[in-house]
LOTORLUM-979294 format. One record per residue: x, y, z of N, C-alpha, C, CB in turn. Coordinates in pm, whole numbers, padded with zeros to 5 digits, always signed. Glycine has a CB too. Layout:
N
XYZXYZXYZXYZ/...
***
This chain:
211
-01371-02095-00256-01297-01978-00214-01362-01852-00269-01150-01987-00259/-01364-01754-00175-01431-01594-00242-01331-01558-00342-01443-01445-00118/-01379-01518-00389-01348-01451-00511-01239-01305-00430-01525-01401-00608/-01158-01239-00464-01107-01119-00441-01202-00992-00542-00940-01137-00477/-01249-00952-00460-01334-00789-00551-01224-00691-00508-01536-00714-00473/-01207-00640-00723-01110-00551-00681-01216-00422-00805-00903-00615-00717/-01161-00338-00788-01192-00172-00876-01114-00105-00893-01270-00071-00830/-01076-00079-01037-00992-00007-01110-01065+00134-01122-00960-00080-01245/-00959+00200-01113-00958+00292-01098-00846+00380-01211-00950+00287-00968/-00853+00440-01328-00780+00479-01421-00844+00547-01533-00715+00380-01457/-00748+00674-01572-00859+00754-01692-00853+00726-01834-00841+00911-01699/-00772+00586-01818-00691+00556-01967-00795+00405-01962-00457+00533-01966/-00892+00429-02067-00963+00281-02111-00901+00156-02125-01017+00287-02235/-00782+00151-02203-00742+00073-02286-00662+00003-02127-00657+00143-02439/-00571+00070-02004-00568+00019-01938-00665-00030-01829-00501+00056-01929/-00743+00014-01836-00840-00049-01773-00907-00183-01809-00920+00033-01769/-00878-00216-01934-01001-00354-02012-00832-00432-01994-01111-00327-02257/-00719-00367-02001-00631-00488-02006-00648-00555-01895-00491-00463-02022/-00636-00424-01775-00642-00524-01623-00746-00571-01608-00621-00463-01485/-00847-00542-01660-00960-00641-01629-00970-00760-01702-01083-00584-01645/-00938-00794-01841-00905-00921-01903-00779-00985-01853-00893-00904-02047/-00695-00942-01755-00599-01003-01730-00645-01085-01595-00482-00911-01727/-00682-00973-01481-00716-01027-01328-00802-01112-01373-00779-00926-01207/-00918-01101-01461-01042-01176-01462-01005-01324-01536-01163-01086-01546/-00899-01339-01560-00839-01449-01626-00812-01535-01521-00718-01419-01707/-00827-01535-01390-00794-01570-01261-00910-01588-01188-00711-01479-01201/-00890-01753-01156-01050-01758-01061-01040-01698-00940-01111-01912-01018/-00983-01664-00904-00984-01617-00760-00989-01418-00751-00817-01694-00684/-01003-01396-00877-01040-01228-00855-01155-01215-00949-00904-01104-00902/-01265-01072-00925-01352-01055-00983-01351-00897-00956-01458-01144-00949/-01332-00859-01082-01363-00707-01098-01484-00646-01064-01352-00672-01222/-01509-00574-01006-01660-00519-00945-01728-00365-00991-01639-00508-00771/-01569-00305-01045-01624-00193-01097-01500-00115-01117-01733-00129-01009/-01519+00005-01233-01431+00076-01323-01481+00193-01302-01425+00038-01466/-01385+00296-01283-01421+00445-01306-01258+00520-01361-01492+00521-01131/-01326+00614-01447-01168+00715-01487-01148+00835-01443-01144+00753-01633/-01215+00870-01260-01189+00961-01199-01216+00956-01056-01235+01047-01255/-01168+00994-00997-01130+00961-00803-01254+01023-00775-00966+01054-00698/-01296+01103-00839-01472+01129-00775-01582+01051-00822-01534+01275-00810/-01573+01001-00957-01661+00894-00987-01690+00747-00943-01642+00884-01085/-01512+00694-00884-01482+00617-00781-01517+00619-00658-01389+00615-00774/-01527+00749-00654-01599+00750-00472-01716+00726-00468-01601+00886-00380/-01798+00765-00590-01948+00788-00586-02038+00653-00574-01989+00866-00719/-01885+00542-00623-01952+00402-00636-01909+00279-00585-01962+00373-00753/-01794+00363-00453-01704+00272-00363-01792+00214-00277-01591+00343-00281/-01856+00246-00169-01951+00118-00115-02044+00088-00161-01998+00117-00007/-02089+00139-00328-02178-00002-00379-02052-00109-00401-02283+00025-00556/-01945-00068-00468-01791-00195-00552-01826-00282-00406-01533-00106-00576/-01818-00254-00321-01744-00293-00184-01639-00367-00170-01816-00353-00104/-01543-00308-00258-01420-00371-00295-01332-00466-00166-01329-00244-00350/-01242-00535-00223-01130-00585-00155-00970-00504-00150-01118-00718-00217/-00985-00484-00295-00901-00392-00347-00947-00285-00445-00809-00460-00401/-00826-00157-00425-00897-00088-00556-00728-00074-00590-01026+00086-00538/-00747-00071-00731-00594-00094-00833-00633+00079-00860-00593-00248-01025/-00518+00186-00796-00555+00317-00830-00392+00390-00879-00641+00395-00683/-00474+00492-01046-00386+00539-01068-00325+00616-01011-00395+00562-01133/-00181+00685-01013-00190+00786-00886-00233+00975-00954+00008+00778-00792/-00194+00971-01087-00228+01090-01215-00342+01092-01230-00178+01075-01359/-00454+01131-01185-00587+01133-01251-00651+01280-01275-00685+01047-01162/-00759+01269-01400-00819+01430-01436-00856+01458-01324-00944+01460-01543/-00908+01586-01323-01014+01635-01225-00962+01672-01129-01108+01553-01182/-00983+01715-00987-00988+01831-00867-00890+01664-00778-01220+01915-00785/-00898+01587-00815-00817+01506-00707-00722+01396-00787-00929+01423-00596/-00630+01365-00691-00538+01279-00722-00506+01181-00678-00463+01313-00726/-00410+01065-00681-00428+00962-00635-00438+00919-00506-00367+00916-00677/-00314+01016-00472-00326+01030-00299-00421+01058-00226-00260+01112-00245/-00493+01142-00266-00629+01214-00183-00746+01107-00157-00705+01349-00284/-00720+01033-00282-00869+00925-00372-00818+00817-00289-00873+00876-00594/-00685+00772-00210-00655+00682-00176-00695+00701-00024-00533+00655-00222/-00718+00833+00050-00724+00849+00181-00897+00860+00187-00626+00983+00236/-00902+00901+00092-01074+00920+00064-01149+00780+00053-01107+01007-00095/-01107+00653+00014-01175+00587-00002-01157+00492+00069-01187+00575-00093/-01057+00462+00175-00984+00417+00284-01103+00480+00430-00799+00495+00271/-01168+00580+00367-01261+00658+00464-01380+00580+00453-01288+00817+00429/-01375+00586+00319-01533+00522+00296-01525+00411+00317-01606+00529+00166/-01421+00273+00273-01426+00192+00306-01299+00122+00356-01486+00157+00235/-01296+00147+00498-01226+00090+00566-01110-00010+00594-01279+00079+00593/-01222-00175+00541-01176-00275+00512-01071-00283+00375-01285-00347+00511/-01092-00174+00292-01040-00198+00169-00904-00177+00128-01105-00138+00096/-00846-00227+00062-00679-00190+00051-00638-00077-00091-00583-00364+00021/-00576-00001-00077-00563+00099-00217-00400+00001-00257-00540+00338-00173/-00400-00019-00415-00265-00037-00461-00278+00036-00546-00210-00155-00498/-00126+00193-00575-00101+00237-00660-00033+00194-00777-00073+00302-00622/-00094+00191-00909+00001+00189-01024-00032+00329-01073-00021+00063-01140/+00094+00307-01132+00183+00424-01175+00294+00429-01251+00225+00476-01086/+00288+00532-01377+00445+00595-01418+00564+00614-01325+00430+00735-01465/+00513+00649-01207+00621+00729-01153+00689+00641-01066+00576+00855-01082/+00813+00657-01007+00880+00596-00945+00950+00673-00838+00946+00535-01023/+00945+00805-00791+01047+00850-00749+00976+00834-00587+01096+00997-00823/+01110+00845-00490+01047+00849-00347+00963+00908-00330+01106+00885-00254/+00940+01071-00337+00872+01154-00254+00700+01091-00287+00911+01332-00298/+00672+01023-00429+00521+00987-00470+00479+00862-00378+00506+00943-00646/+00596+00801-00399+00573+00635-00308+00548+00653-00176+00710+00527-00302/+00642+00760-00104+00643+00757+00047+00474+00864+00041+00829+00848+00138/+00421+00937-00011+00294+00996+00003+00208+00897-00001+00262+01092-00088/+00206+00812-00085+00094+00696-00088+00088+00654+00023+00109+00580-00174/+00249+00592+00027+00216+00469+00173+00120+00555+00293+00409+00411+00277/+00185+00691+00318+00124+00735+00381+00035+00752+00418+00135+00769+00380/-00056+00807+00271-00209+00804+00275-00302+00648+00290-00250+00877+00132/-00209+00564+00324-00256+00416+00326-00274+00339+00282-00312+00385+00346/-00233+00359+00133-00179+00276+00007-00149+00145+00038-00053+00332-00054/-00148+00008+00032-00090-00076+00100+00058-00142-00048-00236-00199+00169/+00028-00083-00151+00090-00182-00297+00117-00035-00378-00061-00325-00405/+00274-00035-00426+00296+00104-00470+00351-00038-00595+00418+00258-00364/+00264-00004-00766+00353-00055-00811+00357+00040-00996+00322-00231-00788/+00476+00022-01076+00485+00098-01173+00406+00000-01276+00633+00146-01202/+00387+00095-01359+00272+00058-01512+00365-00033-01606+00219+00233-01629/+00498-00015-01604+00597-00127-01663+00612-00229-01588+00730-00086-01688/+00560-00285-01471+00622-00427-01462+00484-00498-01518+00681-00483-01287/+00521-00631-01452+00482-00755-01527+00312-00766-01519+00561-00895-01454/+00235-00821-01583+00149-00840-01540+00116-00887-01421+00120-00877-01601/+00227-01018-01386+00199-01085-01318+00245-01044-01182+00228-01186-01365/+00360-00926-01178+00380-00883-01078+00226-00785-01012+00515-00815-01106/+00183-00729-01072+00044-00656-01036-00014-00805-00946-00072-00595-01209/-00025-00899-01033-00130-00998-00938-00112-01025-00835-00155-01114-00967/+00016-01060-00825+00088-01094-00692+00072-00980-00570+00252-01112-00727/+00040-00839-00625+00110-00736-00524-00064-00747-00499+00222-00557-00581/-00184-00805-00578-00361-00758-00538-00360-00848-00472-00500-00751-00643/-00313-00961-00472-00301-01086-00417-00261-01056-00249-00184-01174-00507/-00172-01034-00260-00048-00992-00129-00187-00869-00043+00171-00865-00224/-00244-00721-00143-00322-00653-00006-00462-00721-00001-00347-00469-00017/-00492-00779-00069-00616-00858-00028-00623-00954+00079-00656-00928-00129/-00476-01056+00096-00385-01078+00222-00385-01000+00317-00265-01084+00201/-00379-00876+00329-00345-00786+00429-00203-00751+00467-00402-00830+00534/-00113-00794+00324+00034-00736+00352+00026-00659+00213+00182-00863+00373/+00177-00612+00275+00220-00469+00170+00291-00526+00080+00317-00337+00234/+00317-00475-00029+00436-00488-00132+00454-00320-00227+00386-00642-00257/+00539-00344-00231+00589-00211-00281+00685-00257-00403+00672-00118-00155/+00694-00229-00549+00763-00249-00665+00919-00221-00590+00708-00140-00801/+01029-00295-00652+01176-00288-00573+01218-00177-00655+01291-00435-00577/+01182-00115-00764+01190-00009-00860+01191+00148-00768+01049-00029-00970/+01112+00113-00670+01024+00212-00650+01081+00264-00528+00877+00171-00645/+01143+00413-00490+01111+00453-00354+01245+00379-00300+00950+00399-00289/+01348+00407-00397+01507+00331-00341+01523+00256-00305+01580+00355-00267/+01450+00103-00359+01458-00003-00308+01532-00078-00388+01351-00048-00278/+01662-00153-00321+01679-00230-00395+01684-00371-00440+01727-00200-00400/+01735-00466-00455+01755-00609-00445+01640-00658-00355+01901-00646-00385/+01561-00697-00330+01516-00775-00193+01398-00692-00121+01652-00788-00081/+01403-00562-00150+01347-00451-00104+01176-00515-00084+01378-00315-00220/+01119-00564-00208+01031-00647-00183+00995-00715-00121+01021-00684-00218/+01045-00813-00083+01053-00924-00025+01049-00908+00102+01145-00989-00059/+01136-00801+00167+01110-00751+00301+01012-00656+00362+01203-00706+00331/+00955-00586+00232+00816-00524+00317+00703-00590+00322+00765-00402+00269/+00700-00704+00226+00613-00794+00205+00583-00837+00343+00656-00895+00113/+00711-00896+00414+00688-00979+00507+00628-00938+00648+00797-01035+00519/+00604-00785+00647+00579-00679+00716+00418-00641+00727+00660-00576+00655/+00366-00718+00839+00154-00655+00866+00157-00537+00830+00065-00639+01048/+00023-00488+00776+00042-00332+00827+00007-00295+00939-00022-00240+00759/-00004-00426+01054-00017-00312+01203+00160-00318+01223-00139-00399+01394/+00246-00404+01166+00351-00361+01166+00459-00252+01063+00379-00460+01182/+00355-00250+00968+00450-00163+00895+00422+00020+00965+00406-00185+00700/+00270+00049+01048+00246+00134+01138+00339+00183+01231+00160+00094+01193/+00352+00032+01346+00463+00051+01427+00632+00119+01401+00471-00072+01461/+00614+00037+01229+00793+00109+01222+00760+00228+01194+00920+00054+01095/+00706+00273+01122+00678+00424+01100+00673+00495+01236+00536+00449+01023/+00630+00518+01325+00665+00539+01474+00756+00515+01504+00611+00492+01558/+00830+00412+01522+00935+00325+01530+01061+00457+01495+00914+00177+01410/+01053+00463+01363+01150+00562+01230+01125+00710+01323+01051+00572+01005/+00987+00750+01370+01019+00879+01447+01058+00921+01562+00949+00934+01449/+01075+00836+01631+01137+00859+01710+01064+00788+01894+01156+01010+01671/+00938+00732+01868+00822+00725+01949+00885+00602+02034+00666+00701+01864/+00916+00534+02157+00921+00506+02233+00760+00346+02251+00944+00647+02298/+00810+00243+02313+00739+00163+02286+00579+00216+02422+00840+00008+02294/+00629+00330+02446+00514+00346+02531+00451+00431+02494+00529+00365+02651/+00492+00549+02398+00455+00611+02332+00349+00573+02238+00540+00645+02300/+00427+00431+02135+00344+00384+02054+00198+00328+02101+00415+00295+01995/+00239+00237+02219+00130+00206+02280+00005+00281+02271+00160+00199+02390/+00018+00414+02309-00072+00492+02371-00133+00520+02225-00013+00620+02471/-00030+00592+02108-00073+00604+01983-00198+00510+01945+00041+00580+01901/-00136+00378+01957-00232+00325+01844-00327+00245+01969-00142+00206+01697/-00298+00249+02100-00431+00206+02164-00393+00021+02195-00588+00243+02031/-00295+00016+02203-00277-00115+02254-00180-00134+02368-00237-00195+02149/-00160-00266+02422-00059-00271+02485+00081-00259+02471-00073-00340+02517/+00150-00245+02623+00310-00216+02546+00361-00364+02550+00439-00093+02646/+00332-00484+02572+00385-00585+02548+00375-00642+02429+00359-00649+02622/+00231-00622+02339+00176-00605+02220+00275-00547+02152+00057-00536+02218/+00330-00409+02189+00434-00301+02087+00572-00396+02094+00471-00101+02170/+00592-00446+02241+00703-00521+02216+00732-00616+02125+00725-00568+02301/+00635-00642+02113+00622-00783+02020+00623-00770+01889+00498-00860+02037/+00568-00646+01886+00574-00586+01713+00716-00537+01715+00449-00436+01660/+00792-00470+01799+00902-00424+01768+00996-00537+01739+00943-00339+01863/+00983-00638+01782+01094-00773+01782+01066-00825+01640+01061-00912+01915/+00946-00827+01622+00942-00929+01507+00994-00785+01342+00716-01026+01503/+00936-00676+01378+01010-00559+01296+01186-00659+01282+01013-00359+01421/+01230-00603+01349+01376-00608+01400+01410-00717+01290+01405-00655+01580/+01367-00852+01320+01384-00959+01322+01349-01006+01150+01304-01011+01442/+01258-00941+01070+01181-00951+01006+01309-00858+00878+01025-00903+01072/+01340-00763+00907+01430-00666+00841+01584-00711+00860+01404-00517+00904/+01583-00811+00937+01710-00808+00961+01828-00721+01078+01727-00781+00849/+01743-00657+01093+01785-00481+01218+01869-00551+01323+01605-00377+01335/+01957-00492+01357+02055-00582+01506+01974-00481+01610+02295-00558+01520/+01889-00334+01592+01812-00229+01690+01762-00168+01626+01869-00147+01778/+01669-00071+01756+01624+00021+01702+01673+00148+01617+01579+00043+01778/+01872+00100+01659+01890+00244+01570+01880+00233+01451+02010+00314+01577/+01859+00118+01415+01834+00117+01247+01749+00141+01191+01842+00029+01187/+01631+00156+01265+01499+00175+01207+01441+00278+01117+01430+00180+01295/+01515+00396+01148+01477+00542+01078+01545+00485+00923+01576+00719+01166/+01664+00430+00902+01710+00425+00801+01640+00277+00693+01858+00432+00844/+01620+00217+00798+01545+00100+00726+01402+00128+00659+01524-00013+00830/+01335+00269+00731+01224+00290+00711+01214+00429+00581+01167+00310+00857/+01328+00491+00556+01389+00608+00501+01393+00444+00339+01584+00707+00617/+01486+00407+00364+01525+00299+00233+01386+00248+00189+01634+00150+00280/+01250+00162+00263+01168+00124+00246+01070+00252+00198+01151+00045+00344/+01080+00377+00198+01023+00473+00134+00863+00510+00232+01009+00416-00033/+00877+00486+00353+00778+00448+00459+00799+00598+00532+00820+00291+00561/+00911+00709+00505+00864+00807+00586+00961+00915+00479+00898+00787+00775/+00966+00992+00527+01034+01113+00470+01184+01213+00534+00914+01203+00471/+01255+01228+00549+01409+01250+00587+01355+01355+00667+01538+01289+00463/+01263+01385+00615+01206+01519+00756+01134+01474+00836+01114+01651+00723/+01063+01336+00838+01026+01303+01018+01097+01239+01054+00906+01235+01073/+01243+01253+01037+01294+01145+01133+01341+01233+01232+01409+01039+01077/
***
């Protein structure tokens, strides 16, 4: 089995050698590279050619986590950003996801919760800390279960966009959108679409002003 290549990203040493003696304690991940600033990270993102990059969202210098997360999502495509972080409040979580974050998680949980959430975007699903972004009980568990070509759709979905609308958005078919909208629905629990703005408002996936 490949190995998962992930890159930390953090201006604090001491967290940086933990997560790396911790992930690297695990055959199935291999650290590829460390930097303690979103420009020094960029400078050495498609040599890492990461799987993941574990990014703080507070960092020195002219950029921040969000920016470093859309920035390197540029450079490399394939790659998934998970935020750790102090912070917990909506407005930081719902900016990440935004910027394409796929793993919003805080600097207090478990070790082992971090693995699970590098684990999960190296997968190609989301997880988001239940701490985080008004989630509660379960909150996990249900965005988890969520692609990100579906966690896309609800975000559209939450504004208001029409399955033909979406279509056109993201360039696929509308039987395709149908299909993403059902399994959304189905996946969250939703009896419709009118639930969606609020399911997507609770999951910390948009902001009370695009709905």
């Amino acid at each position: 089995m490949q190995a998962i290549r992930v890159a930390l990203v953090d201006d604090h040493h001491v967290v940086r050698r933990g997560m790396r003696s911790f992930l690297e304690s695990f055959a199935d991940i291999r650290v590829v590279g460390e930097a303690a600033t979103a420009e020094e990270a960029l400078t050495l993102l498609t040599q890492w050619a990461p799987d993941v990059v574990v990014m703080d969202l507070l960092l020195p210098g002219g950029m921040d986590g969000i920016e470093a997360t859309r920035q390197s999502l540029r450079l490399c495509p394939a790659a998934r950003v998970v935020i750790l972080t102090a912070y917990t409040d909506d407005a930081r979580a719902a900016a990440a996801l935004r910027a394409g974050a796929t793993g919003y998680v805080r600097k207090d949980a478990s070790p082992e919760f971090l693995l699970k959430v590098v684990r999960a975007a190296a997968d190609g699903r989301s997880m988001v800390d239940p701490a985080v972004a008004g989630l509660g009980d379960g909150g996990t568990a249900q965005i988890d279960d969520l692609s990100p070509r579906e966690l896309v759709v609800l975000r559209l979905l939450a504004k208001g966009l029409s399955n033909r609308e979406i279509a056109t958005e993201l360039m696929l078919g509308e039987e395709t959108v149908k299909s993403h909208v059902g399994s959304i629905l189905g996946k969250l629990g939703l009896a419709g679409r009118a639930q969606v703005a609020s399911a997507a408002l609770r999951l910390g996936l948009i902001r009370p002003d695009e709905v």
